[in-house]
N, C-alpha and C positions, 0 to 999 in steps of 0.2 A: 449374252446372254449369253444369258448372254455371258460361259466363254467371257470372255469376251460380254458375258452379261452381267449389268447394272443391276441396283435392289429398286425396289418398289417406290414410289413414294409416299405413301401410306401403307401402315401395316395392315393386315390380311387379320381378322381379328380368328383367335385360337378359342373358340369355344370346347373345342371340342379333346382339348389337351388341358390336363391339369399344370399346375406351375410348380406343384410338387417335384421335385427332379428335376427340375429345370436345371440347366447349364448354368456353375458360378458367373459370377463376373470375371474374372482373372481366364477361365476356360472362354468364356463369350471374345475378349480380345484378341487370344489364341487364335480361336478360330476368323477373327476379323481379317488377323494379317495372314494367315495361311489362304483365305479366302482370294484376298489379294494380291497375293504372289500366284497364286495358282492361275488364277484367273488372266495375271500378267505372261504367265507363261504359256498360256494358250495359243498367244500369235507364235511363236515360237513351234508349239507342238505343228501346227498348220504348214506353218511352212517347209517341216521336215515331211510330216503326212504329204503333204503334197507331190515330193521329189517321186513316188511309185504310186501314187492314186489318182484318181479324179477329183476336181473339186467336190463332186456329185457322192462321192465315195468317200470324202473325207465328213462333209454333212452328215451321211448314213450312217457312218460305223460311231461318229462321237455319238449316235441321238439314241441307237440301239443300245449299245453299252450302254451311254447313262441310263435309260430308261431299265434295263438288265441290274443294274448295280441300285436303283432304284426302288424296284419292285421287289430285291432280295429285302430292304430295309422295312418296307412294308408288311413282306409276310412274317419275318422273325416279331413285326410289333404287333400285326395281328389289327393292324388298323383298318377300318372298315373306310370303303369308296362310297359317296355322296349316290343318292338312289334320283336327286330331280334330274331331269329330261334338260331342264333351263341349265343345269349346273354345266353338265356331259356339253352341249353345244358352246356356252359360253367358253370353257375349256378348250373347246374344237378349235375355235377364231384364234385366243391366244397360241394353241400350236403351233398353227400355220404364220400369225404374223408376229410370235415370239420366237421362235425356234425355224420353223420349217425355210422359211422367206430369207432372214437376215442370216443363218447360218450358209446358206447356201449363195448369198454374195460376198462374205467376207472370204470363204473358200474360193470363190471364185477372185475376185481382186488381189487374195494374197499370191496368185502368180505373178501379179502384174506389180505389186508396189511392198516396200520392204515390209516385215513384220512388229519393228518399231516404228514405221508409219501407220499403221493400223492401229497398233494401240494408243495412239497419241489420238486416232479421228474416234474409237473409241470410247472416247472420254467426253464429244460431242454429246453422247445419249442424257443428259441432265436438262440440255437444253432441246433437244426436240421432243422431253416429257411435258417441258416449259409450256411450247407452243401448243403444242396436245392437249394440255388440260385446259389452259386457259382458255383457245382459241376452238379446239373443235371438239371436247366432250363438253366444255363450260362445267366443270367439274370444280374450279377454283378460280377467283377474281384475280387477274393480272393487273399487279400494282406499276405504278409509271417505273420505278427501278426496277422490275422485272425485266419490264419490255424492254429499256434500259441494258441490262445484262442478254439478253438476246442478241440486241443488237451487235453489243462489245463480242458474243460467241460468233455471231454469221463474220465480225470485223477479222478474229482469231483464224478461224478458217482461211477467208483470205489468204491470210498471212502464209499459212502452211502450202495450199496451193499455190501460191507464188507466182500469178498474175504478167508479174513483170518479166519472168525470164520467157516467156511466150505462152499462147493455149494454141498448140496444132491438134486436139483432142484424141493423141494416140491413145496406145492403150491402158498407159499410167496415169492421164486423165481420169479416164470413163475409169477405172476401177476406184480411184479416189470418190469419184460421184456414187459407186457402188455402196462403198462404204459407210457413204453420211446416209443413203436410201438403206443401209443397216439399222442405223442409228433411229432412224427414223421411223421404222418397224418397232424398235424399243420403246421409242419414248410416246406411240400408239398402244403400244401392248403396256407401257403401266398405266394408262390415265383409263383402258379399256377396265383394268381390273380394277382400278378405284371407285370407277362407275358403275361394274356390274359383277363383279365376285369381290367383294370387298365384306361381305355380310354371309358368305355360306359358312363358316362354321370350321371349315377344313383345317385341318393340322397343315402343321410348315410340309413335313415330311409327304400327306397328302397332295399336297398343292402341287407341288416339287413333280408326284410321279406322275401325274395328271398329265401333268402342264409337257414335260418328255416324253412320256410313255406314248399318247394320242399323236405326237410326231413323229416318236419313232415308229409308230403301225403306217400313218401315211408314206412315209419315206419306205418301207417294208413294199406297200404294193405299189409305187412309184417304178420299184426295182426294173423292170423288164424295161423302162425308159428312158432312166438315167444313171444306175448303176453297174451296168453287165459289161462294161468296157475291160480290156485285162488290166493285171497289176501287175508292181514290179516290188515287192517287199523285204526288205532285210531287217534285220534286229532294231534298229533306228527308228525304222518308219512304223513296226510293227506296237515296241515303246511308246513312242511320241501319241499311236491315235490310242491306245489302251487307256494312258494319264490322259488323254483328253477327253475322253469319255467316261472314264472311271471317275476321275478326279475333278476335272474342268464340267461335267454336264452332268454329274452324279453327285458327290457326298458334296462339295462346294456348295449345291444351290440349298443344301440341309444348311449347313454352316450359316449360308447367307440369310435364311430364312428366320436360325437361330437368334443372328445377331440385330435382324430387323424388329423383332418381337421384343427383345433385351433394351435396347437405345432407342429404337423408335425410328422414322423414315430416316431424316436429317443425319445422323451420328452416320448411320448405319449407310447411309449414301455415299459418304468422303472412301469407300472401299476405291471411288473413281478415282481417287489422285495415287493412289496406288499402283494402277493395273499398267500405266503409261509407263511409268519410270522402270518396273520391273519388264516393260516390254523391250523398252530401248537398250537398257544395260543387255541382256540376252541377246537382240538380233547383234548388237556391236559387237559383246563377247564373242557369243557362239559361234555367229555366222557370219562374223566380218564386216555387216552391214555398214553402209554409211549414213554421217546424218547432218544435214543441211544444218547452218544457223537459224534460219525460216522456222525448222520443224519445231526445239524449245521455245523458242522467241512468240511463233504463233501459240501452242500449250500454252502458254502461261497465261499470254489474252484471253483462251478459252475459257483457262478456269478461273480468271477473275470476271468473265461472263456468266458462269456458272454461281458464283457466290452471291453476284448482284441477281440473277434469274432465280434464285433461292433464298431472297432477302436476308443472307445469312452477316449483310454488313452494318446492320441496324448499332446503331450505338446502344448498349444495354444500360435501363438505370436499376440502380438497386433499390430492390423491397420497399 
């Protein structure tokens, strides 16, 4: 976020934006793959954040920033905030288990497990929207090859955690469990908004500062809890959380919003097979990281769980 954040599965309808000015198409893919590079380099920006912050401080300064780079976009458009009371609390829920919850385990886990294993369990969130919608908002009927491609994603997992070389549940367990309890905040918070902010009217760019802005106020008075710990900051670390907050929890989720509105849920989803391979190249490059056979080998079961959990295998006939 999802950073680290997945698109909706259903668009957000734009009433309240003309199509006039809209984004070309050629700008709309632009922004797709910038989306997901950026977004891939998020585990990266974390685990540099990481080396002088708190997790707790790494959560806070991306949610502030984006929310700050957010709200600058807002006043230049002069776009007006939603006045229901239902809109504001609906809003509230997504905060918390879009942003506030799963940002704050991923930072937390990225001590414990590399930042191209993250982005690789990041890619999980298609299939815990799967379960979500079908199974606890009933928001959409789960066909047998859905359930199906669930199955083949929980199979994928597996595979990454890797079962056979032991579970003493140190600490690189339990942050991998972290992680999919990320995931899993994800794929609650789109099936939440398909069910109950699906119909307010709000602009991309609206939704966007909402959805950051009401986190970053909570994480704000959070502060004297989980924040006031000291830092250890250099040009690196100072870098790394600016792009991840500017860039990764700020114009990104515009972009993504852009490109959900353009293609529609489905197109604008595959941003997922993106964000992994740009994570892993980065932690190997940058940071040395290493990467198990287990780690591609499970990816790829995942996202052929994914394909089948989004019936995208159907044989098509023509006209």
């Amino acid at each position: 976020m999802p950073t680290d954040t997945p698109a909706p599965p259903r668009p957000i309808p734009d009433t309240s934006v003309s199509r006039v000015g809209a984004p070309s198409g050629s700008l709309i893919a632009i922004q797709f793959v910038l989306t997901g590079v950026i977004w891939g380099s998020s585990f990266l920006f974390m685990k540099v954040a990481l080396e002088g912050l708190s997790p707790a401080q790494v959560a806070w300064s991306r949610l502030v920033l984006g929310a700050v780079t957010l709200g600058i976009f807002v006043a230049v458009r002069r776009d007006t905030l939603p006045r229901s009371v239902r809109v504001w609390l609906h809003m509230t829920v997504l905060a918390v288990s879009f942003c506030v919850v799963p940002f704050l385990l991923f930072s937390w886990a990225q001590q414990h497990v590399t930042s191209g294993l993250a982005s690789i369990y990041n890619a999980t969130t298609p299939l815990m929207t799967a379960i979500m919608a079908g199974l606890l908002f009933r928001v959409e009927k789960l066909k047998l090859v859905q359930i199906a491609g669930i199955l083949v994603g929980m199979l994928g997992v597996m595979v990454i955690i890797a079962p056979w070389q032991g579970l003493d549940l140190d600490q690189s367990l339990i942050a991998q469990f972290a992680i999919l309890g990320a995931t899993a905040c994800y794929g609650f918070s789109l099936a939440y908004m398909r069910k109950f902010v699906s119909d307010t009217g709000m602009s991309a760019l609206v939704f966007s500062f909402l959805n950051i802005g009401i986190a970053a106020v909570i994480m704000v008075v959070l502060t004297p809890f989980i924040a006031l710990s000291p830092v250890a900051l250099n040009p690196w670390i100072v870098l790394s959380v600016v792009l991840l907050g500017c860039l990764g929890t700020g114009v990104a989720y515009i972009w993504n919003q852009n490109t959900l509105r353009a293609w529609g849920p489905t197109r604008a989803s595959t941003v997922t097979y993106i964000t992994p391979v740009v994570g892993v190249i980065l932690g190997v490059v940058v940071l040395g990281e290493a990467v198990s056979w287990n780690e591609p080998v499970g990816a790829l079961v995942v996202f052929l769980g994914i394909l089948l959990a989004q019936d995208r295998l159907r044989r098509r006939h023509p006209a």
